[in-house]
C-alpha positions in Angstrom: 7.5 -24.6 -37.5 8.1 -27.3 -34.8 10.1 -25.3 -33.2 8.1 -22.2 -32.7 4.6 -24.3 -31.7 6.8 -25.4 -29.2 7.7 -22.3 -28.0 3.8 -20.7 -28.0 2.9 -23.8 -26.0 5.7 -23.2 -23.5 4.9 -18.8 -23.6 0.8 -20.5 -23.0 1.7 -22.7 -20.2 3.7 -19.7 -18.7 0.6 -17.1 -19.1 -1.7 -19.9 -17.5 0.8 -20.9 -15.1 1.4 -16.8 -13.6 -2.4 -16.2 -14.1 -3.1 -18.5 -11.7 -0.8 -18.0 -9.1 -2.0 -14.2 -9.6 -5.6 -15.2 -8.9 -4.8 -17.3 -5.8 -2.7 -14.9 -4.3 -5.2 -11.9 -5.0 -8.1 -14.0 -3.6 -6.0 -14.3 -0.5 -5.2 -10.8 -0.2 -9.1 -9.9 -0.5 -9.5 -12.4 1.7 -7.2 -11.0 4.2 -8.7 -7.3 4.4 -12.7 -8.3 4.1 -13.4 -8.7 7.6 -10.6 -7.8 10.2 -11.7 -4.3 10.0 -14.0 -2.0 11.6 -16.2 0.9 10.4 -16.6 3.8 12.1 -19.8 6.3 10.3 -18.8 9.9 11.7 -19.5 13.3 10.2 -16.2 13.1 8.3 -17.7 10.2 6.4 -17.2 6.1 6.9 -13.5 5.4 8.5 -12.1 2.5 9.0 -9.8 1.1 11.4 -8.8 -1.5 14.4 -7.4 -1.2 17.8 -5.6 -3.9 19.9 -3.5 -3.9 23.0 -4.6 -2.5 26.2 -3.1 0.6 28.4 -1.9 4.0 27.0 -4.0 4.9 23.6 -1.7 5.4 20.8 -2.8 6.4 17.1 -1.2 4.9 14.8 -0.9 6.5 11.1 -0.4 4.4 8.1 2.0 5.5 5.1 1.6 5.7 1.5 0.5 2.2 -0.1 -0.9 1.0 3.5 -4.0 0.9 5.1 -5.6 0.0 8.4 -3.2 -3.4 8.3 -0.1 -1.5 7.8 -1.1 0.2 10.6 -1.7 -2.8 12.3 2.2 -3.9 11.4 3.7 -0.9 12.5 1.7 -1.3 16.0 3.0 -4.8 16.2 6.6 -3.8 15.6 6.4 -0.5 17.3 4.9 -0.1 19.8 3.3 -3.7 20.9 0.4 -4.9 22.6 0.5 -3.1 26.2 -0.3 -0.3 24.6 -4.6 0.4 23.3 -3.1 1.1 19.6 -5.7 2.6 16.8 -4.8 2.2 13.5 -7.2 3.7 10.7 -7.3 3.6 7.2 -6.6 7.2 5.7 -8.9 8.6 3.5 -9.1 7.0 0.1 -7.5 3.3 1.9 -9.8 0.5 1.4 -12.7 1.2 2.8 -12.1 4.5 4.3 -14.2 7.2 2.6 -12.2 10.1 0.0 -14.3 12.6 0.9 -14.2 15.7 -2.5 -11.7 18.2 -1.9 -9.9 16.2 0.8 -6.6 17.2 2.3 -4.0 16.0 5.2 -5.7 19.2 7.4 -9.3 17.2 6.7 -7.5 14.0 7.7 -6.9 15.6 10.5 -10.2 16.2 11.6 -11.2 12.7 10.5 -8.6 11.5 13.6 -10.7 13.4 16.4 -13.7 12.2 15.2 -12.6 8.4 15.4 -11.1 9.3 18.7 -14.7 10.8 19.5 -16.3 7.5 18.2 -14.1 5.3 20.0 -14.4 7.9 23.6 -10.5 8.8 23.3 -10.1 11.9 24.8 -6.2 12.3 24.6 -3.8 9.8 22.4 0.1 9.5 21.7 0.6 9.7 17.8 3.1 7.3 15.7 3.1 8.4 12.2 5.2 6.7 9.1 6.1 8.5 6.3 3.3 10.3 4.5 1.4 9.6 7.4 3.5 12.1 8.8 1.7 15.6 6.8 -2.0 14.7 8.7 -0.5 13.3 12.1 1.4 17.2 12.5 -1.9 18.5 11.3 -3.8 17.0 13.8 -1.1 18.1 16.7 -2.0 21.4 15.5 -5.1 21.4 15.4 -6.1 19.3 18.4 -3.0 20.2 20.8 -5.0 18.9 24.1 -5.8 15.7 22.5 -1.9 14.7 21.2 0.3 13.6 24.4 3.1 12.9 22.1 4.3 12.6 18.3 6.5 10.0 17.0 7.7 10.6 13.1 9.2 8.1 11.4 10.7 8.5 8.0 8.1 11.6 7.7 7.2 13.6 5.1 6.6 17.3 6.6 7.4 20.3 4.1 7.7 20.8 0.4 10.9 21.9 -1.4 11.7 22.5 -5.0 15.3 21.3 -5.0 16.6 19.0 -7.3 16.7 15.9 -4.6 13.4 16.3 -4.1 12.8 16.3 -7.9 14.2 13.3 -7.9 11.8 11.9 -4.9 8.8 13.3 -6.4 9.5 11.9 -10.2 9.7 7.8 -7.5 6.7 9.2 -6.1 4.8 9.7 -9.5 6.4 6.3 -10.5 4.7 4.5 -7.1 1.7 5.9 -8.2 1.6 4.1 -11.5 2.6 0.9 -10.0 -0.3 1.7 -7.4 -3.1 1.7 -9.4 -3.5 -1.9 -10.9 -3.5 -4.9 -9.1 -2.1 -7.1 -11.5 1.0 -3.9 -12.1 2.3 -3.9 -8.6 1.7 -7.8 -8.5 4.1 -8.2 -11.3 6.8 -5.4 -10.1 6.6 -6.9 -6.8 7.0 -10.4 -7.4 9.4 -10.0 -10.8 11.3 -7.1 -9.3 11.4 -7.0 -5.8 14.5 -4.9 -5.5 13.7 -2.8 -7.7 10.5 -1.7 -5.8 12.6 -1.5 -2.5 15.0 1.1 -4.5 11.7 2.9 -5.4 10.5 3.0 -2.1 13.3 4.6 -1.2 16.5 2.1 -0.2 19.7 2.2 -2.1 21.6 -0.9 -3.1 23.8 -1.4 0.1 21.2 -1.4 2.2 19.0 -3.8 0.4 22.3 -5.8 0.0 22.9 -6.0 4.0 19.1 -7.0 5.0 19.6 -9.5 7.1 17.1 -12.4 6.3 14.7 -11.3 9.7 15.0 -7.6 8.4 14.3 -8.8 4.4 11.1 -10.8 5.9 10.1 -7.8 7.4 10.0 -5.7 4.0 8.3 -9.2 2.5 5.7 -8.6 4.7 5.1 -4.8 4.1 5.2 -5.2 0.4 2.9 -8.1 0.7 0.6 -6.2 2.6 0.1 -3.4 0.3 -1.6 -6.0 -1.9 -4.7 -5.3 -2.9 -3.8 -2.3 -4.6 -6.6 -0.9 -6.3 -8.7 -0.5 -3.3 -5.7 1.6 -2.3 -4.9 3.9 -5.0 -7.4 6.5 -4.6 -5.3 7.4 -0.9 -1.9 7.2 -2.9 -2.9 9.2 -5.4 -4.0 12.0 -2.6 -0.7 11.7 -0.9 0.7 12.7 -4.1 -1.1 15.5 -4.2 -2.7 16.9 -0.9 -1.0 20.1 0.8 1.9 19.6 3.5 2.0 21.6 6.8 5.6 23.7 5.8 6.2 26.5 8.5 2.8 26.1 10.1 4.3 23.2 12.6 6.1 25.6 14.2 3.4 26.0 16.3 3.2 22.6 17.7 3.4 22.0 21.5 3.3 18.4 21.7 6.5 16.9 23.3 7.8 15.2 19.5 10.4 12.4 18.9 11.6 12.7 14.6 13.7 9.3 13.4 14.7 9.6 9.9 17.9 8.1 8.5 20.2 9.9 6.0 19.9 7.9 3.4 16.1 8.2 2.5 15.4 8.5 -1.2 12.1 8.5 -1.0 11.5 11.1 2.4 14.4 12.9 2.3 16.5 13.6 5.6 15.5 17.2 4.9 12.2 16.5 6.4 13.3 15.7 9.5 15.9 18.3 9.8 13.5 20.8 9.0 10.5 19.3 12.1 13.5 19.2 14.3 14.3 23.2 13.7 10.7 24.4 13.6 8.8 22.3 15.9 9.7 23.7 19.6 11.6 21.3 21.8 11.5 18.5 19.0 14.2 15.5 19.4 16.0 14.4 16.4 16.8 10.7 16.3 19.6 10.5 13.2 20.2 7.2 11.4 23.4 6.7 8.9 21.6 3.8 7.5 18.1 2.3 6.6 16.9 4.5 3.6 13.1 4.5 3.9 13.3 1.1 5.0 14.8 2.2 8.4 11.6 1.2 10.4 12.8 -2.6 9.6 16.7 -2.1 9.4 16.7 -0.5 13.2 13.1 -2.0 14.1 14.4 -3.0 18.0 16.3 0.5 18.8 12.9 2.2 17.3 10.8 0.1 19.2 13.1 0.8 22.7 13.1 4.8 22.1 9.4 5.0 20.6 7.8 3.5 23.6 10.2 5.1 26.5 9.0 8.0 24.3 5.4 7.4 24.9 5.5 6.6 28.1 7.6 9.4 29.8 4.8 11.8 28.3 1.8 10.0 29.3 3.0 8.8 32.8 3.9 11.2 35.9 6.9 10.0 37.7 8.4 6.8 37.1 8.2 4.9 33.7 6.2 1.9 34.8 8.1 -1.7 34.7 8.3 -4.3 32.2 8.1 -3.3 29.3 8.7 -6.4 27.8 11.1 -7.7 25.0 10.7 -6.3 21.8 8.7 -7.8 19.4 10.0 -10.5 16.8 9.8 -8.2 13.9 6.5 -5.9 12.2 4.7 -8.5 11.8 4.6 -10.0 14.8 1.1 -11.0 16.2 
């Protein structure tokens, strides 16, 4: 009997002892998106977003499990600061609205009225993930307002092989883990690697992060925390339309990075952009899974923004650009 009070009190002081790191660390991360944010009230309902960085406008598109300050991270890492970056929430992201019945074609529309609210006539688009469906949505639908389009690890079409089985069964899995606060707390803190693997890395390349790259995915998966006030958007990127066929009417000069080792957005995406979209430039990686925006973060910051600029610039690409930026995060 000894023995086993001994062992409740220990199982207590552990309960008491996670419950209250939980707290702190979900106070912080509350904390963190309460008032860095802006809100813009348009016809497609309240969005929300921030912008940084000065010269050429550049949307920048959140994916699954982000937010306005993913955005924010991708901008950093990116694109950097000489650029005027936007970065919204999509619709059901914090305090982004869901409006009923929305779609990645609504999204879409939400973008040009943003860019209406903030007097953006014509923008460059960087889009991760399943930020990738409304980004291509809003080059087609808004084709004088996109300069350029930048996928990265994109979703774009639907398919009912067994691979992407496979990636829609992680998908439904993320969702779970999405809803809770306390849920993806847990997995992310207990299991780390196993939540890299479900977002789409295998084991070698989680083995070979080097410790800059591994802080980098620290401060993604950190970043998704809250959860809860996210899991109305991930739940509609789980279920919303893609574009399919339709992008083959897209005139916007596009740039498509994907590596082929994505579990999560499979390198058919990108192969299938790069034959339907006209003129589209396929940037292959061997390695990076869907963590290939932090694996390869300096060669995709180099090639994103000579990207941008050669299509919003006559003439000459303008000079410095400037080193790259110490990693996503970097402010």
């Amino acid at each position: 009997m000894v023995v086993l009070r001994w062992i409740a009190i220990a199982l207590l002081a552990l309960v008491i002892i996670t419950a209250t790191v939980y707290l702190r660390q979900m106070a912080r991360a509350y904390d963190r998106i309460a008032n860095s944010s802006k809100i813009a009230s348009t016809p497609a309902g309240d969005i929300e977003y921030v912008e940084n960085g000065s010269g050429p406008p550049v949307l920048v598109i959140h994916g699954s499990g982000g937010g306005y300050d993913q955005g924010a991270l991708i901008a950093n890492g990116v694109i950097g600061n000489d650029f005027h970056w936007i970065a919204p929430s999509r619709f059901g992201y914090l305090r982004s609205t869901l409006p009923e019945g929305a779609t990645f074609e609504g999204q879409a529309d939400a973008y040009a009225r943003l860019l209406d609210h903030l007097g953006i006539r014509q923008t460059a688009v960087v889009a991760l993930s399943q930020g990738g469906p409304s980004a291509l949505f809003f080059a087609l639908k808004y084709p004088e307002r996109v300069q350029s389009l930048v996928l990265i690890s994109c979703g774009v079409s639907s398919s009912s092989d067994v691979k992407q089985a496979q990636a829609n069964r992680t998908g439904d899995m993320l969702k779970v883990i999405f809803q809770h606060d306390f849920v993806y707390w847990g997995v992310s803190t207990a299991l780390k690697k196993q939540l890299m693997q479900l977002m789409g890395a295998n084991e070698e390349v989680i083995a070979r992060l080097t410790p800059g790259q591994l802080r980098t995915v620290d401060q993604i998966i950190d970043f998704m925390n809250p959860v809860a006030p996210r899991s109305a958007g991930v739940a509609l990127d789980n279920r919303a339309a893609m574009p399919n066929g339709s992008i083959a009417a897209i005139r916007a000069p596009t740039l498509i990075l994907h590596a082929t080792d994505d579990t999560l957005q499979l390198y058919r995406n990108a192969e299938f952009a790069a034959a339907t979209i006209p003129g589209a430039r396929l940037r292959r990686f061997e390695r990076g899974g869907h963590l290939l925006i932090a694996v390869e973060q300096p060669m995709i910051h180099s090639e994103v923004r000579e990207f941008i600029l050669a299509n919003a610039f006559p003439g000459p690409l303008p000079q410095p650009w400037g080193p790259p930026p110490g990693g996503i995060g970097t402010r």
